[in-house]
C-alpha positions in Angstrom: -48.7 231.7 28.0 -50.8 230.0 30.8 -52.8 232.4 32.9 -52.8 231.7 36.6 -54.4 234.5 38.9 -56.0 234.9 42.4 -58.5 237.0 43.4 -57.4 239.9 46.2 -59.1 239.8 49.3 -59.4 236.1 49.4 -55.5 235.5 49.1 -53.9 239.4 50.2 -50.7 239.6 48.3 -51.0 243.2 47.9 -51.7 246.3 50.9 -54.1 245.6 53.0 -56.1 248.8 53.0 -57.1 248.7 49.2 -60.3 248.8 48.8 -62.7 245.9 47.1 -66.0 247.5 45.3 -69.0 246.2 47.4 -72.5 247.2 47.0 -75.8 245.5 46.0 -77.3 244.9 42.3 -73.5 244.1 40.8 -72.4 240.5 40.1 -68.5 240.5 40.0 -66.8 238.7 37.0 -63.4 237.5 35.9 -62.3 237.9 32.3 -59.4 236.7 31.1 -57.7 238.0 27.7 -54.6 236.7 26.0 -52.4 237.6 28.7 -54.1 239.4 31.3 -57.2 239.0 34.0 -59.6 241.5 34.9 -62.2 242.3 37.6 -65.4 243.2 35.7 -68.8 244.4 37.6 -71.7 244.4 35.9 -75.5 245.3 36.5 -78.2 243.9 34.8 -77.5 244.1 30.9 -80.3 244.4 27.8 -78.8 243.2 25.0 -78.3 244.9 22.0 -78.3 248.2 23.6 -75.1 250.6 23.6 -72.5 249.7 26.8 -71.6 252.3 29.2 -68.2 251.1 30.7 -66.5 252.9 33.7 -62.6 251.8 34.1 -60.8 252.7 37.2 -58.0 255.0 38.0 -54.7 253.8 38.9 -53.3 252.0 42.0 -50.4 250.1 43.5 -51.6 248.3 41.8 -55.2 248.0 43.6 -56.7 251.8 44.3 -57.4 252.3 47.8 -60.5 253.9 46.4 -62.1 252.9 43.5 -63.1 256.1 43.0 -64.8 254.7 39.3 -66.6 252.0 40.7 -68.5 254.9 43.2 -68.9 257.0 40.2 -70.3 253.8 38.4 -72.6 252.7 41.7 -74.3 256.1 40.9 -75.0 255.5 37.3 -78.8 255.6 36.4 -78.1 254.5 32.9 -79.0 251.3 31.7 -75.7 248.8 31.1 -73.2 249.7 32.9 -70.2 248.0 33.7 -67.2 248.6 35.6 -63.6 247.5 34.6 -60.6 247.2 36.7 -56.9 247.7 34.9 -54.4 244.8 35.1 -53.6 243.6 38.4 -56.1 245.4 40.1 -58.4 242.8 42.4 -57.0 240.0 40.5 -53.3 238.8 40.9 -51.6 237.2 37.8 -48.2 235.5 36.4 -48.0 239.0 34.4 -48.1 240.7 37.5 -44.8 240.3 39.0 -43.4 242.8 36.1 -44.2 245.5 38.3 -43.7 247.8 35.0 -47.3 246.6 33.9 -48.9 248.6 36.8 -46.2 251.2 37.1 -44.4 252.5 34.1 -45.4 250.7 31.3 -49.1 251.3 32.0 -50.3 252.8 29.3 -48.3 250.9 27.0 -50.1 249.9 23.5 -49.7 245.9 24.6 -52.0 246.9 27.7 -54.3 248.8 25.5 -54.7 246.2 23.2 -55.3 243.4 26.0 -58.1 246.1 27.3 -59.4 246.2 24.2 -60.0 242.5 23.7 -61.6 242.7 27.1 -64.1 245.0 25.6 -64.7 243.3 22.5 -65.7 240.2 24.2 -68.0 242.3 26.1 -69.2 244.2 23.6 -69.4 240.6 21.3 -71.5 239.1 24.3 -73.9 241.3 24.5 -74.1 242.4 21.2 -73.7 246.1 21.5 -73.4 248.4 18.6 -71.5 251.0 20.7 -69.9 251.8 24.1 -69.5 255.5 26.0 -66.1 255.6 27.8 -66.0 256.6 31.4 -62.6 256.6 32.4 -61.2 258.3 35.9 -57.6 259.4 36.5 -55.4 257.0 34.6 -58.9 255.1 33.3 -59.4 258.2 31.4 -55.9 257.6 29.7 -56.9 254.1 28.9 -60.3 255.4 27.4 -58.6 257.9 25.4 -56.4 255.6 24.0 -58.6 253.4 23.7 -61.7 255.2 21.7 -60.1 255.0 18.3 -60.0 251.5 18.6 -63.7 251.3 19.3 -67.1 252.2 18.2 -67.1 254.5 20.7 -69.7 257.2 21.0 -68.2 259.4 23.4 -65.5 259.5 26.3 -66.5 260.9 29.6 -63.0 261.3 31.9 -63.2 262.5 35.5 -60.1 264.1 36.8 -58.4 262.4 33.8 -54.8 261.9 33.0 -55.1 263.4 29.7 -51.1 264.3 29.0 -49.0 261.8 30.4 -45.9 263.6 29.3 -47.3 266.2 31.5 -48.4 264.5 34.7 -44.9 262.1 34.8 -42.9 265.3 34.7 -45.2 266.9 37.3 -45.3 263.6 39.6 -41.4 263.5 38.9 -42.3 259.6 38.0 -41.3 257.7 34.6 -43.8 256.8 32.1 -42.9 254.9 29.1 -46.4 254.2 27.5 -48.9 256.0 25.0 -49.8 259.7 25.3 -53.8 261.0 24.6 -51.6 264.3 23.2 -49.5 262.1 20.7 -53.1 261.4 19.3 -55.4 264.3 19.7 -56.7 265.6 16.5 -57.6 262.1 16.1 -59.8 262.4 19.3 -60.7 265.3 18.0 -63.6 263.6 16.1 -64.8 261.6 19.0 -67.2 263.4 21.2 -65.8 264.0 24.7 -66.3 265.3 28.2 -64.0 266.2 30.6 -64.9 266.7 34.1 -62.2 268.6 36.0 -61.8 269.3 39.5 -61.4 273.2 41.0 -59.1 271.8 43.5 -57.4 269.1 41.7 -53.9 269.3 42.3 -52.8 266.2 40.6 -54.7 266.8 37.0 -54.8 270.7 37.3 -56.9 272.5 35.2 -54.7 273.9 32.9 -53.9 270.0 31.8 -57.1 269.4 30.5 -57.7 272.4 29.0 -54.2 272.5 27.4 -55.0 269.3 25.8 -58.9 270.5 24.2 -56.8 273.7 23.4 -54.3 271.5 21.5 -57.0 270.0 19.2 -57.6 270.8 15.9 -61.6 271.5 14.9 -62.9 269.4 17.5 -66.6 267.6 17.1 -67.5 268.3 20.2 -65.6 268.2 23.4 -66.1 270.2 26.6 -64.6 270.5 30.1 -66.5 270.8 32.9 -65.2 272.4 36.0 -66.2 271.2 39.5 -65.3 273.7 41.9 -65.0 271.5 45.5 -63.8 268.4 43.7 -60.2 267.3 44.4 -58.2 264.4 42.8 -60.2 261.8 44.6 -63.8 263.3 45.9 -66.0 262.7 43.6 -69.1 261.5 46.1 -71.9 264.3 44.4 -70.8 263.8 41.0 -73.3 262.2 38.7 -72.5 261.4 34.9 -75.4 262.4 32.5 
């Protein structure tokens, strides 16, 4: 399958008021896997040094905020990148089956293709490990995606981590993967979840319904950020 895509902003196929990430010290990628293209940011990398890798929430299919890429813009750490989902700045043949971005997102096809986009990166740059920073439907991805990975720990903000849940709560149709389906496997995996105190879309009782569900977990903690709704995230720093 030949891979065709155009980048957003320069050709608009999609709403005009998504927002593209801009700010200084990132150089802006494409990657193409098997099927797919994405958008990847990246500050400067050392090699052979653990990858800290945000992915962003979801969209229609762009976000109007890339809420990740902010959260990623305040990121002290050394290595971090920052990974759109499919269709998201980039426009491909695979696109026009809306289900990729609507309800097929989570689908194990699209966590695979994400995962290759991480192995190349990983490969590249010759990282032993990678922490997970996902946000909203990003945190789904990196949940699903962490027992696919050397991972050393998943970090969600305001993270979809029951889509069962959410769909039924959104009144929407979701057809893809589930973090629940697979949680005493994440229960090894070390894990933070940052949850906001006026989050009406990923209440609290969501993400701590999920850590509850886990059997013996290693170590996995939620974090409750009183002011913070489903999208304002501006004084949030990840350690």
């Amino acid at each position: 399958m030949r891979i065709r895509c155009l980048l957003l902003g320069v050709i608009t196929l999609l709403s005009a008021c998504a927002s593209r990430p801009n700010a200084e010290g990132w150089i802006e990628k494409t990657i193409e896997t098997k099927y797919l293209s994405f958008q990847v940011w990246e500050k400067e990398i050392t090699p052979e040094q653990k990858l800290r890798i945000y992915i962003e929430g979801d969209g229609n299919p762009t976000p109007d905020k890339p809420v990740a890429f902010e959260l990623a813009n305040r990121d002290t750490h050394q290595n971090v990148i920052y990974v759109s989902r499919p269709c998201q700045y980039v426009w491909c043949d695979e696109c026009e089956k809306s289900a990729l971005w609507q309800e097929e997102r989570y689908n194990a096809e699209i966590v695979e293709e994400m995962k290759k986009l991480i192995d190349y990166l990983m490969k590249k740059y010759k990282a032993p490990s990678v922490e997970l920073i996902g946000y909203d439907g990003g945190a789904t991805m990196a949940l699903l995606l962490a027992p696919k990975l050397p991972v050393e720990r998943v970090i969600t903000v305001g993270g979809i981590v029951n889509t069962k849940t959410y769909a039924t709560s959104q009144k929407i149709v979701l057809n893809g993967d589930n973090p629940m389906d697979i949680k005493n496997i994440l229960a090894q995996i070390s894990q933070v979840h940052y949850v906001g105190g006026k989050d009406k879309v990923v209440p609290r009782r969501m993400v701590e319904g999920f850590v509850d569900a886990m059997y013996k977990p290693k170590s996995v903690s939620v974090k409750i950020v009183p002011n913070a709704t489903h999208t304002s995230w501006e004084n949030l720093v990840i350690e």
